[in-house]
mmCIF entry with sequence, helices, sheets and N, C-alpha, C, O atoms, coordinates in Angstrom:
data_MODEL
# 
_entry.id   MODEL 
# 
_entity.id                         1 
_entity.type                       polymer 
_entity.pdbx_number_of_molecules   1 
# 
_entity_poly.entity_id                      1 
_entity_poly.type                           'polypeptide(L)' 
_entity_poly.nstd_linkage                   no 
_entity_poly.nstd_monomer                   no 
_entity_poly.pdbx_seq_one_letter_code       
;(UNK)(UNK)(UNK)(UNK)(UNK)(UNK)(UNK)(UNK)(UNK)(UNK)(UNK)(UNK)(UNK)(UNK)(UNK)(UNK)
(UNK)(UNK)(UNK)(UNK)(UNK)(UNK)(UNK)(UNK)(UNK)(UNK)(UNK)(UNK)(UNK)(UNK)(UNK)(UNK)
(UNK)(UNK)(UNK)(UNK)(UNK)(UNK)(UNK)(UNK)(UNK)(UNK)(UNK)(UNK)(UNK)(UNK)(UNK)(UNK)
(UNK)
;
_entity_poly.pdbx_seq_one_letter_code_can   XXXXXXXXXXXXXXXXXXXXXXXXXXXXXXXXXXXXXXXXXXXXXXXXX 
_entity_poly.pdbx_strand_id                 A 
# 
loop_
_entity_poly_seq.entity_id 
_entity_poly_seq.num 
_entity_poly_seq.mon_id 
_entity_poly_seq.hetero 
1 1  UNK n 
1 2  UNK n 
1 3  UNK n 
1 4  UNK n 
1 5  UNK n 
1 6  UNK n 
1 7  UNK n 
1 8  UNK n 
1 9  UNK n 
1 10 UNK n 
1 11 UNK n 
1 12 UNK n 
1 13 UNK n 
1 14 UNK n 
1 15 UNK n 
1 16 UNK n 
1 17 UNK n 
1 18 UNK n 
1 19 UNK n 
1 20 UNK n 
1 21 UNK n 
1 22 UNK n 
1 23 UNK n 
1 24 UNK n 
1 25 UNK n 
1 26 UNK n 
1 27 UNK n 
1 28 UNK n 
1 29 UNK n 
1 30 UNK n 
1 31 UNK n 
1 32 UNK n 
1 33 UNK n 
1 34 UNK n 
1 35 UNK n 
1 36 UNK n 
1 37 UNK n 
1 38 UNK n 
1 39 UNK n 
1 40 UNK n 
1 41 UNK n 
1 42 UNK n 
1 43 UNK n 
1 44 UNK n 
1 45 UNK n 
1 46 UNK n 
1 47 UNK n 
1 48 UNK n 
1 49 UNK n 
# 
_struct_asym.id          A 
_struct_asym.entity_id   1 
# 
loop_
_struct_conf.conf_type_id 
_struct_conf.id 
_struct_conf.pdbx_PDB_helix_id 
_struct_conf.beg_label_comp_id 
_struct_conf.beg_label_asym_id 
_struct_conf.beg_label_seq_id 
_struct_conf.pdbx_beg_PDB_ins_code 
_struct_conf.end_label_comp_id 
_struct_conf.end_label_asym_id 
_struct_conf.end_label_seq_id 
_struct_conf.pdbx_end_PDB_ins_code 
_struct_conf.beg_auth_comp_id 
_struct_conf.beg_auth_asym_id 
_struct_conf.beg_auth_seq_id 
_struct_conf.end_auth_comp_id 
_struct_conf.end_auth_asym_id 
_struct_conf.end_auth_seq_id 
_struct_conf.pdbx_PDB_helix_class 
_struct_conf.details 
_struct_conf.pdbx_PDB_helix_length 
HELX_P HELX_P1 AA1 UNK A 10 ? UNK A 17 ? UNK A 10 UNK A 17 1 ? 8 
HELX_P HELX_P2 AA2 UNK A 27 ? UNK A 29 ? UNK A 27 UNK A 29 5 ? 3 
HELX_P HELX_P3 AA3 UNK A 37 ? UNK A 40 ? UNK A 37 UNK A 40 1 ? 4 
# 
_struct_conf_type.id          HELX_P 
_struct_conf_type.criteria    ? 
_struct_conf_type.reference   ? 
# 
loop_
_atom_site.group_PDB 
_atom_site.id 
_atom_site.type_symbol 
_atom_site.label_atom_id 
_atom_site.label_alt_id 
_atom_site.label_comp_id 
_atom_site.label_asym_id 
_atom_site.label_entity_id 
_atom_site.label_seq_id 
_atom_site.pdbx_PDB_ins_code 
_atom_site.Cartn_x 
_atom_site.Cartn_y 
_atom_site.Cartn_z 
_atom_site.occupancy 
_atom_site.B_iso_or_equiv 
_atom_site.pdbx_formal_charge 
_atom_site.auth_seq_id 
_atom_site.auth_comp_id 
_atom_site.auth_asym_id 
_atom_site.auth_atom_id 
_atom_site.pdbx_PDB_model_num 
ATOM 1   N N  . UNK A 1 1  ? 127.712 55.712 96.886  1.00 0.00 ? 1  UNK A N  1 
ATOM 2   C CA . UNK A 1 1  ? 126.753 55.300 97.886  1.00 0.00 ? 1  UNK A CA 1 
ATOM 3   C C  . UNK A 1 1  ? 126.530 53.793 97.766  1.00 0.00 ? 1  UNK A C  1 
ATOM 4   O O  . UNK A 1 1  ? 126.224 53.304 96.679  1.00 0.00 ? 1  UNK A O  1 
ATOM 5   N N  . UNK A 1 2  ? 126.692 52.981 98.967  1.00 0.00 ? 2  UNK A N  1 
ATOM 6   C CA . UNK A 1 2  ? 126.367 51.615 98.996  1.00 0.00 ? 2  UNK A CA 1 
ATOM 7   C C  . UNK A 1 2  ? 124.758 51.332 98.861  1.00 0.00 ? 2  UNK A C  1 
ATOM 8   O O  . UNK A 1 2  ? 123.841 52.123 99.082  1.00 0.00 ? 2  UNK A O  1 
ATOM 9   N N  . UNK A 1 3  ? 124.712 50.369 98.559  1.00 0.00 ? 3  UNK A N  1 
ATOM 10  C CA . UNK A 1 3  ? 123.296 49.576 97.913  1.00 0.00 ? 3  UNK A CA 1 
ATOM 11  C C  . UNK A 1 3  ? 122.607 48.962 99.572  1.00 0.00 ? 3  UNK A C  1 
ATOM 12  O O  . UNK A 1 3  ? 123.302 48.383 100.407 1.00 0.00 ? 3  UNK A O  1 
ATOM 13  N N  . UNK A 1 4  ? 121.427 49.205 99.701  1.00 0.00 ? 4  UNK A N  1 
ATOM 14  C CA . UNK A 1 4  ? 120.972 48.247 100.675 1.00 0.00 ? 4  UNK A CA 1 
ATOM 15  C C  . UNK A 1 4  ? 120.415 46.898 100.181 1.00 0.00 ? 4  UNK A C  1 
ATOM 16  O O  . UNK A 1 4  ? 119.282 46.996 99.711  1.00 0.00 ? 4  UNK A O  1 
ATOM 17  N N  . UNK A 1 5  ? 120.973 45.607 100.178 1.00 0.00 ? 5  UNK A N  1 
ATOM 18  C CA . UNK A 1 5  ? 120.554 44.300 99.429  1.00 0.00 ? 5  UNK A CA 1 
ATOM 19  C C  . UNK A 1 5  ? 120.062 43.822 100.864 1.00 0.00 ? 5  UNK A C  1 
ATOM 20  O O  . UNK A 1 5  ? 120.108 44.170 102.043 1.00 0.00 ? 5  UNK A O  1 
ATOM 21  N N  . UNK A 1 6  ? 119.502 42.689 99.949  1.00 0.00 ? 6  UNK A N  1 
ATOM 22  C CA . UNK A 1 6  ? 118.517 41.463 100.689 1.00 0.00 ? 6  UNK A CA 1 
ATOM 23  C C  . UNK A 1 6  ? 119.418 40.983 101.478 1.00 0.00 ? 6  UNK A C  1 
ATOM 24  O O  . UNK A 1 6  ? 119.333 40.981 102.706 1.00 0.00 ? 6  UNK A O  1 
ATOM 25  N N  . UNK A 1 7  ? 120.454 40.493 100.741 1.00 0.00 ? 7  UNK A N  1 
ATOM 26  C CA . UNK A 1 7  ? 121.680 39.612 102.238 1.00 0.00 ? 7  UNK A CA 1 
ATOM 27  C C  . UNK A 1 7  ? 122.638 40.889 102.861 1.00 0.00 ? 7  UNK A C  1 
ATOM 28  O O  . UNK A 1 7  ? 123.504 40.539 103.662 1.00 0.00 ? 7  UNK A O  1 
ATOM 29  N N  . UNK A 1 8  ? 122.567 41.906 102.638 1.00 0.00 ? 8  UNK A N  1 
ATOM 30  C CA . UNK A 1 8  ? 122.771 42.452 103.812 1.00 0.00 ? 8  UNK A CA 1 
ATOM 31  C C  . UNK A 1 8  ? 122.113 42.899 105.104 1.00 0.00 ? 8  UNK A C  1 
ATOM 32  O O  . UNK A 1 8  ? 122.753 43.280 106.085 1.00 0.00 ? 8  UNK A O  1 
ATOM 33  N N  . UNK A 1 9  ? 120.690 42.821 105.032 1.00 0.00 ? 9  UNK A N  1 
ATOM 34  C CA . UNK A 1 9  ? 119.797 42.779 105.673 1.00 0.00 ? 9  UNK A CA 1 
ATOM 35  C C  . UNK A 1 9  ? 119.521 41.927 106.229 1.00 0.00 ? 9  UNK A C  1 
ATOM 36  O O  . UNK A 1 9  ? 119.043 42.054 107.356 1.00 0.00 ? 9  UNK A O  1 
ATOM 37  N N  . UNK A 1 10 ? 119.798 40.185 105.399 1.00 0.00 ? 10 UNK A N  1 
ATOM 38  C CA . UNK A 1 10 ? 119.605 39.045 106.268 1.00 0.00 ? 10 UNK A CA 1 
ATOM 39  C C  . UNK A 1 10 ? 120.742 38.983 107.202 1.00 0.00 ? 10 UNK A C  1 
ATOM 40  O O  . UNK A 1 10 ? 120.678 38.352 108.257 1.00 0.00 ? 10 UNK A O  1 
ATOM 41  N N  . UNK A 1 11 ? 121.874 39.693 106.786 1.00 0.00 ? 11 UNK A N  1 
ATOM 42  C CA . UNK A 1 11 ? 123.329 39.339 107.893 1.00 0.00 ? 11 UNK A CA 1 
ATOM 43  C C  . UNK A 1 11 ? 123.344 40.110 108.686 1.00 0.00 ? 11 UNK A C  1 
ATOM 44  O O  . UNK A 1 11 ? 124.117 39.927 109.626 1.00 0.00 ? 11 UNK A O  1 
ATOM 45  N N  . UNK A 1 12 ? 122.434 41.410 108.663 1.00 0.00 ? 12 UNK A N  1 
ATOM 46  C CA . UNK A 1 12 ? 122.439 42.356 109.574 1.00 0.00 ? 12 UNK A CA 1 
ATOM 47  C C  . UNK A 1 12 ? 121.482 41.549 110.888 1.00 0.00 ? 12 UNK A C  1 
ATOM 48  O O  . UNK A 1 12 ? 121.766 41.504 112.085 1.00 0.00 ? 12 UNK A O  1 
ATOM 49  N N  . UNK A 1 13 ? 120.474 41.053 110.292 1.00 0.00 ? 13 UNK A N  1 
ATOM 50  C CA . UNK A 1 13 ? 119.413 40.041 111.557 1.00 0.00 ? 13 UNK A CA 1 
ATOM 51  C C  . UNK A 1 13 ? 120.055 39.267 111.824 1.00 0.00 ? 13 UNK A C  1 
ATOM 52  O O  . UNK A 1 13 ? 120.021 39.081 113.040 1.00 0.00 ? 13 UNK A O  1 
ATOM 53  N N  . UNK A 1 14 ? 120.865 38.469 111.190 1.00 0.00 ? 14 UNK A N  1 
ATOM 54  C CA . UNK A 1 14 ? 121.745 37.300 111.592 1.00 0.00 ? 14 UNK A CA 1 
ATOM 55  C C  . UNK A 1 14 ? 122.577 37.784 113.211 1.00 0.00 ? 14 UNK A C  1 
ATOM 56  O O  . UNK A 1 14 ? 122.262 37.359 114.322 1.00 0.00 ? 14 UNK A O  1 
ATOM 57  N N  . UNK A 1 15 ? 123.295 38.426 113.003 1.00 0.00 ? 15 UNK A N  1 
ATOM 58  C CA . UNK A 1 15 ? 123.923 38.881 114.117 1.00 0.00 ? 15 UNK A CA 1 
ATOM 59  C C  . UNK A 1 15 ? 123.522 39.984 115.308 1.00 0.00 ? 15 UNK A C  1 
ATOM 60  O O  . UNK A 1 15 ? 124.017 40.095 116.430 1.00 0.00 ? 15 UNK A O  1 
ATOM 61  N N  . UNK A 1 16 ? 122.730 40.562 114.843 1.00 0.00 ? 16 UNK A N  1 
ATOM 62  C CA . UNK A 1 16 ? 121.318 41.081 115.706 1.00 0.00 ? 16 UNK A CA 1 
ATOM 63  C C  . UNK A 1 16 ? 121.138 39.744 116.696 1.00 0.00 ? 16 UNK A C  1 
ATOM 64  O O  . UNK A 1 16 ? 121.444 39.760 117.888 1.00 0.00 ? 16 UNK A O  1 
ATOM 65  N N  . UNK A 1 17 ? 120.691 38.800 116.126 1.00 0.00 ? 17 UNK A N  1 
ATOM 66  C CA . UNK A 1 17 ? 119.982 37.912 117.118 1.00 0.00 ? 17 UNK A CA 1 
ATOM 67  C C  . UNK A 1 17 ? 120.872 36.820 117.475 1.00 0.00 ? 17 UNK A C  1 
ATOM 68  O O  . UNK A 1 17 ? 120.679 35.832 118.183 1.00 0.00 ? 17 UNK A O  1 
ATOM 69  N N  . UNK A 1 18 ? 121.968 37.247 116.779 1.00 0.00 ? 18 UNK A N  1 
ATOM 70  C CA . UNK A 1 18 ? 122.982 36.570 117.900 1.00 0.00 ? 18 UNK A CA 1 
ATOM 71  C C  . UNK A 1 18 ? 123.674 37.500 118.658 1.00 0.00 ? 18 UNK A C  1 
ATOM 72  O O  . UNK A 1 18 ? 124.717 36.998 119.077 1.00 0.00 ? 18 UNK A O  1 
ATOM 73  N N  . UNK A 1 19 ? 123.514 38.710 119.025 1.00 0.00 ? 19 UNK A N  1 
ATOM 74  C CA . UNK A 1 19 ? 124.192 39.025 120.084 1.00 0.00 ? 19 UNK A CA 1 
ATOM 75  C C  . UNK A 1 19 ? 122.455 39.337 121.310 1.00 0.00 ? 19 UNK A C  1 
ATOM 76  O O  . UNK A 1 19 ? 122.410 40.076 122.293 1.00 0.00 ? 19 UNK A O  1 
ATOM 77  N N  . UNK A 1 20 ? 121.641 38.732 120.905 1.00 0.00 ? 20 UNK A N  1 
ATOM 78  C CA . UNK A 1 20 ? 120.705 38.057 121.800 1.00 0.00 ? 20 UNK A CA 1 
ATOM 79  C C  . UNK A 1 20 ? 120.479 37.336 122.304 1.00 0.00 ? 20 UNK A C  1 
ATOM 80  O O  . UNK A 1 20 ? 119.565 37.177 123.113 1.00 0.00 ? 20 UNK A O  1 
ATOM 81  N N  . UNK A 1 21 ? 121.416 36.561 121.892 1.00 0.00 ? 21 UNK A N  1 
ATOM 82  C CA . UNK A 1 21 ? 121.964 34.883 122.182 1.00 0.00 ? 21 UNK A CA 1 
ATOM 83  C C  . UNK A 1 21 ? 121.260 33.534 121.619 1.00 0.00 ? 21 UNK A C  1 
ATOM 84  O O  . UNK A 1 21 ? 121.256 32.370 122.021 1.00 0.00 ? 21 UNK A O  1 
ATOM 85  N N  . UNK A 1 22 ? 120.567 34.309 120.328 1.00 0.00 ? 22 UNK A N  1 
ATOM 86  C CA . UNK A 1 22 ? 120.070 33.037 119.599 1.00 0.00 ? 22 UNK A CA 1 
ATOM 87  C C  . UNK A 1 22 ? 121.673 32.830 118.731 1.00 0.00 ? 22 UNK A C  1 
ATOM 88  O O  . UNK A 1 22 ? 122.711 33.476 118.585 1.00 0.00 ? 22 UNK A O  1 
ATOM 89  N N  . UNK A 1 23 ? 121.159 31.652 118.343 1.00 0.00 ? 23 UNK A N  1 
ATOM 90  C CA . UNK A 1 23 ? 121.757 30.752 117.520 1.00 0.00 ? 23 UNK A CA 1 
ATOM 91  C C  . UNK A 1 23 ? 121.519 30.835 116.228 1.00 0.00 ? 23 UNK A C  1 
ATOM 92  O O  . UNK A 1 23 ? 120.416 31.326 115.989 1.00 0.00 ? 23 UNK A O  1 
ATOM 93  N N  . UNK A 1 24 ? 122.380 30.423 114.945 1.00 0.00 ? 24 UNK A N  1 
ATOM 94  C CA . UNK A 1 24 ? 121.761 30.566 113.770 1.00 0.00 ? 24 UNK A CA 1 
ATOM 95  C C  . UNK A 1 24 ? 122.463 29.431 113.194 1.00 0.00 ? 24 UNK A C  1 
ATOM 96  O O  . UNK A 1 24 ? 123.677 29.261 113.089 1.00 0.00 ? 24 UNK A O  1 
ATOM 97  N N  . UNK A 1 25 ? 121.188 28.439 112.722 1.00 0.00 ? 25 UNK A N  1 
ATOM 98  C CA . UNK A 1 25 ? 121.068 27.084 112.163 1.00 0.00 ? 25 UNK A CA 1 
ATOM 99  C C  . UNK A 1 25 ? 120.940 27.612 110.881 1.00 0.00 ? 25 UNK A C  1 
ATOM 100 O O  . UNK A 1 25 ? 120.247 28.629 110.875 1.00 0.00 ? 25 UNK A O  1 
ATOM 101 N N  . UNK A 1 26 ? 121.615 27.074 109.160 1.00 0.00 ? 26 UNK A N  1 
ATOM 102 C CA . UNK A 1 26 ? 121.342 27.198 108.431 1.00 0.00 ? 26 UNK A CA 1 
ATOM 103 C C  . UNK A 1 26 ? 120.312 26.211 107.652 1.00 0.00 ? 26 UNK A C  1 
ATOM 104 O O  . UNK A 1 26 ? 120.735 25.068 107.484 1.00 0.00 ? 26 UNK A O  1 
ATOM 105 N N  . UNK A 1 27 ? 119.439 26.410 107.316 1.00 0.00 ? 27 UNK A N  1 
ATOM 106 C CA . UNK A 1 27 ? 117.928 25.636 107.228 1.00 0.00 ? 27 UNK A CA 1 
ATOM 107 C C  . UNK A 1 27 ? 118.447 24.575 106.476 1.00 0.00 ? 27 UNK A C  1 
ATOM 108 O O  . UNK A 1 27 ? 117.990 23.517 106.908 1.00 0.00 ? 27 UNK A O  1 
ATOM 109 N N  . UNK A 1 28 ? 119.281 24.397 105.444 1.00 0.00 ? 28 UNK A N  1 
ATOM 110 C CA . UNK A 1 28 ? 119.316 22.595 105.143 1.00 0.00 ? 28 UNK A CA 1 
ATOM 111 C C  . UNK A 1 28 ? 120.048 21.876 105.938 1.00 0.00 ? 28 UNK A C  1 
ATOM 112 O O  . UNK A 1 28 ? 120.214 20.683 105.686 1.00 0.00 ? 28 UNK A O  1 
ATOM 113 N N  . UNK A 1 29 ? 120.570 22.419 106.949 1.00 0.00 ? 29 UNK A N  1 
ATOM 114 C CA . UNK A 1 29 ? 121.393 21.390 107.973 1.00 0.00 ? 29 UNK A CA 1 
ATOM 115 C C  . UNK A 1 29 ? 120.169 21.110 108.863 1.00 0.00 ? 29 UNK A C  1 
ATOM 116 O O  . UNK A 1 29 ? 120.440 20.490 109.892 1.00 0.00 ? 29 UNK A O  1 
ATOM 117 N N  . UNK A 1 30 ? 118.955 21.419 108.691 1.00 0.00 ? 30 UNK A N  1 
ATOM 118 C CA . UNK A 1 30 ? 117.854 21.105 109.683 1.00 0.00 ? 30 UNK A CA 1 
ATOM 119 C C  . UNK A 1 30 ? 116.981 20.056 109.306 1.00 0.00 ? 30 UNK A C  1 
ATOM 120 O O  . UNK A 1 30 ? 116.119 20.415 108.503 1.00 0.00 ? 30 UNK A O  1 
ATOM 121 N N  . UNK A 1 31 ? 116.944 18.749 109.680 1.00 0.00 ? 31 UNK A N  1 
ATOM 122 C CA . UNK A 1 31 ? 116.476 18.110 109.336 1.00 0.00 ? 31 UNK A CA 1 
ATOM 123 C C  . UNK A 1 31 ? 114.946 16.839 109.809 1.00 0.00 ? 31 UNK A C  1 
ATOM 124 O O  . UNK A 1 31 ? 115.166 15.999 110.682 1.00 0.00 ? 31 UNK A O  1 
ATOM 125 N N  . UNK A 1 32 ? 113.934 16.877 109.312 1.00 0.00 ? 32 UNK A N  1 
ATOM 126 C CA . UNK A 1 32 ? 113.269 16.421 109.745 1.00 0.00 ? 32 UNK A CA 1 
ATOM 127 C C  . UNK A 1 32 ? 113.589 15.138 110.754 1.00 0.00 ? 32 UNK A C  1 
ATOM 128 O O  . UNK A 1 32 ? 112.788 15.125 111.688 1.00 0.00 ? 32 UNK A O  1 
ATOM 129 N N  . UNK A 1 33 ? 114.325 14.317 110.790 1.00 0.00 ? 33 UNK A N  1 
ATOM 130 C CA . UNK A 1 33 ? 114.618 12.884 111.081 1.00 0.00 ? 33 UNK A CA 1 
ATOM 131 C C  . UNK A 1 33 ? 115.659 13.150 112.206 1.00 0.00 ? 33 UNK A C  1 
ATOM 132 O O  . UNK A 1 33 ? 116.113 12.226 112.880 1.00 0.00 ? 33 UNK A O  1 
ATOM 133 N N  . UNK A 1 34 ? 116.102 14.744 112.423 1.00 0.00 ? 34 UNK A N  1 
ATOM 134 C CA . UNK A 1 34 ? 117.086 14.747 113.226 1.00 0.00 ? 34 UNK A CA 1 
ATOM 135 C C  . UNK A 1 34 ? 116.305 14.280 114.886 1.00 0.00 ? 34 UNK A C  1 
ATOM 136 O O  . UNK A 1 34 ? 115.179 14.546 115.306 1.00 0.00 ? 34 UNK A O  1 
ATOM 137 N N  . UNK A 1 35 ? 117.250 13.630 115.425 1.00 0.00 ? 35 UNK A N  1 
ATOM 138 C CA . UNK A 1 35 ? 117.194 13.191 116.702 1.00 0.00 ? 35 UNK A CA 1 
ATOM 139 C C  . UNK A 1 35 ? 117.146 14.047 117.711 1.00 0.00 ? 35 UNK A C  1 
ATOM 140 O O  . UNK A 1 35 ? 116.723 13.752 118.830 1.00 0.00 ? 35 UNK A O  1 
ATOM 141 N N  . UNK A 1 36 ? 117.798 15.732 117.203 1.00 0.00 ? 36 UNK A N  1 
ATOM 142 C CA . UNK A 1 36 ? 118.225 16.545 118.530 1.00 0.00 ? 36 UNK A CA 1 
ATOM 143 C C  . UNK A 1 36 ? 117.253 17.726 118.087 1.00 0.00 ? 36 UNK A C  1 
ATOM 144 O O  . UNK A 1 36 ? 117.447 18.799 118.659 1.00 0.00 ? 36 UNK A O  1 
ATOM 145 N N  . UNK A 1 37 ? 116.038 17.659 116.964 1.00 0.00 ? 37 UNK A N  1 
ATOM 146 C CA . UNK A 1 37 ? 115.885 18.633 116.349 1.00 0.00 ? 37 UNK A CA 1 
ATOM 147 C C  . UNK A 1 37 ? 114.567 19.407 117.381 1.00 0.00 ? 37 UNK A C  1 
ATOM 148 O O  . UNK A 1 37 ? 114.108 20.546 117.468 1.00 0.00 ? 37 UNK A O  1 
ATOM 149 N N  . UNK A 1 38 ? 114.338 18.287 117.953 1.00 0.00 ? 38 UNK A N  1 
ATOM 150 C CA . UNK A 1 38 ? 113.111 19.192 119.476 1.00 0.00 ? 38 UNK A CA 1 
ATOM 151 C C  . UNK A 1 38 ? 113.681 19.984 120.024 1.00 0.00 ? 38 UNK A C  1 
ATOM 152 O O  . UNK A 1 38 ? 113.506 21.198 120.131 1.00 0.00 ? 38 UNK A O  1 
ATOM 153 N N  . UNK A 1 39 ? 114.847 18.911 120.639 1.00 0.00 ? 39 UNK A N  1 
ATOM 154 C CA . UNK A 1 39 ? 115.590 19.513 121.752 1.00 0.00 ? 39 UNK A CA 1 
ATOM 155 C C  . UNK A 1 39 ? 116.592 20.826 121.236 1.00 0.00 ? 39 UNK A C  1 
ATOM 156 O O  . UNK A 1 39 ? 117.057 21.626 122.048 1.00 0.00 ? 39 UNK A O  1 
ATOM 157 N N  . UNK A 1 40 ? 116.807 20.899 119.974 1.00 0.00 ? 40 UNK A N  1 
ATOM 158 C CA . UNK A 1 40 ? 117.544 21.973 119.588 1.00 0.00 ? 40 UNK A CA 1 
ATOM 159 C C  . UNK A 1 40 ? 116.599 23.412 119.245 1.00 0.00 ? 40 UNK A C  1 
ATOM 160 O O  . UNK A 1 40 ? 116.968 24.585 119.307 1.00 0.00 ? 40 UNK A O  1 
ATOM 161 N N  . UNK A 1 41 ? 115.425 22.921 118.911 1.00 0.00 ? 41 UNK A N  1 
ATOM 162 C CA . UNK A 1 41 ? 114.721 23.781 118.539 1.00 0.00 ? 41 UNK A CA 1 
ATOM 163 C C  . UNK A 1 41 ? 112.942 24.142 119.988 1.00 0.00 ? 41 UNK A C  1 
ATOM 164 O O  . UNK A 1 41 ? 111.782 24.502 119.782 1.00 0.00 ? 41 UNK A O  1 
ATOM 165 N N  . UNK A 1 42 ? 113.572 23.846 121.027 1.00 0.00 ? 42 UNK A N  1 
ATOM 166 C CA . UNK A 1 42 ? 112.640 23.974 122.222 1.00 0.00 ? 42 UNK A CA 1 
ATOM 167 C C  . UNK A 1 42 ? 113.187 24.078 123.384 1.00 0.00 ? 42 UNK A C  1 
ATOM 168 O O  . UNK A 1 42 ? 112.529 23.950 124.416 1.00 0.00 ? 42 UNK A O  1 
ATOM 169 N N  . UNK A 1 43 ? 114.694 24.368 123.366 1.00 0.00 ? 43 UNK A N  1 
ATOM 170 C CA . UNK A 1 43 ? 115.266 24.571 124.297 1.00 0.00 ? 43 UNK A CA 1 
ATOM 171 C C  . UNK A 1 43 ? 115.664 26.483 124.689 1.00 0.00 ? 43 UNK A C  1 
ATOM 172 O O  . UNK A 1 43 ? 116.671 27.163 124.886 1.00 0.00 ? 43 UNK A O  1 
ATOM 173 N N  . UNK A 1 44 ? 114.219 26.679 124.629 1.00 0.00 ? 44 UNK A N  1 
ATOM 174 C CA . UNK A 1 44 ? 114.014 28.128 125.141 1.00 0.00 ? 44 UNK A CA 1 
ATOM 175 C C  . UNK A 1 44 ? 114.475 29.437 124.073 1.00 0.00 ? 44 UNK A C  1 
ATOM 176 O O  . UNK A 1 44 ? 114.498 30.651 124.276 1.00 0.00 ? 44 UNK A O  1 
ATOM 177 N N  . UNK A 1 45 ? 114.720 28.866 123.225 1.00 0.00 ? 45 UNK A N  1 
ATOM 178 C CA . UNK A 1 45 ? 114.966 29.977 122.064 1.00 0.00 ? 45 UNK A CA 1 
ATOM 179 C C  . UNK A 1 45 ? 114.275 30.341 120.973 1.00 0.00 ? 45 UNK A C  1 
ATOM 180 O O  . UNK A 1 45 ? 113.988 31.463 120.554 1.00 0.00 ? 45 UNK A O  1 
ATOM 181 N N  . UNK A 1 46 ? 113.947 28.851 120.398 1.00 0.00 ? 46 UNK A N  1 
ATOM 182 C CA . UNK A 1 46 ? 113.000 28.936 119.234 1.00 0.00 ? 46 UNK A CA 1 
ATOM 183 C C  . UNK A 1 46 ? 111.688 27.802 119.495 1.00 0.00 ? 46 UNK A C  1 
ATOM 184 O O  . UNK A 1 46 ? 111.736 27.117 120.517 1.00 0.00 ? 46 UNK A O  1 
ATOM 185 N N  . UNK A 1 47 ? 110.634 27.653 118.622 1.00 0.00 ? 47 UNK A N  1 
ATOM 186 C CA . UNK A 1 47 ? 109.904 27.023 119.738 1.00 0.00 ? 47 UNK A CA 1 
ATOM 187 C C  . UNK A 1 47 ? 108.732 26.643 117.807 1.00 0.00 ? 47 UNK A C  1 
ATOM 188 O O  . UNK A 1 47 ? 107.911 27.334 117.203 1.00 0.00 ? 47 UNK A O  1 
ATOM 189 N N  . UNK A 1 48 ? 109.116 25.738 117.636 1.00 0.00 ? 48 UNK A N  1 
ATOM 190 C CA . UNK A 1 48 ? 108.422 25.205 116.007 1.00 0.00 ? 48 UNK A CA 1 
ATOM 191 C C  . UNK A 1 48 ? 106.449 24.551 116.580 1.00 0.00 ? 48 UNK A C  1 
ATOM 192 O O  . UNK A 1 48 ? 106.067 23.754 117.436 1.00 0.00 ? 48 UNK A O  1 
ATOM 193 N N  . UNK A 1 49 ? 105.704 25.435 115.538 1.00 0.00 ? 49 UNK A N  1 
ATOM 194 C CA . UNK A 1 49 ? 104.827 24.908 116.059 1.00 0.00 ? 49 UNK A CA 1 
ATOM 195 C C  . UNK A 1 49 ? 104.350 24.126 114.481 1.00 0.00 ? 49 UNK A C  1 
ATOM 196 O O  . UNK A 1 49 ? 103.376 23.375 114.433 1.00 0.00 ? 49 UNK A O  1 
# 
């Protein structure tokens, strides 16, 4: 019998919500200083408050 783990659960949401048509940014490529990081992150998908 297979194990249910933490990262299979995170990869199971991972692709869940991309066949919703989000996107999946891995959080240290996200960067405060980024230039596109509004527009990447308010362009109707995710929405940082």
């Amino acid at each position: 019998m297979s194990r249910l783990t933490e990262s299979a659960i995170e990869e199971f949401a991972i692709k869940l919500f991309e066949r919703l048509g989000y996107s999946y940014v891995y959080a240290p490529d996200i960067t405060l200083d980024d230039k596109n990081l509004e527009r990447n992150l308010t362009n109707g998908k995710v929405r940082v408050v």
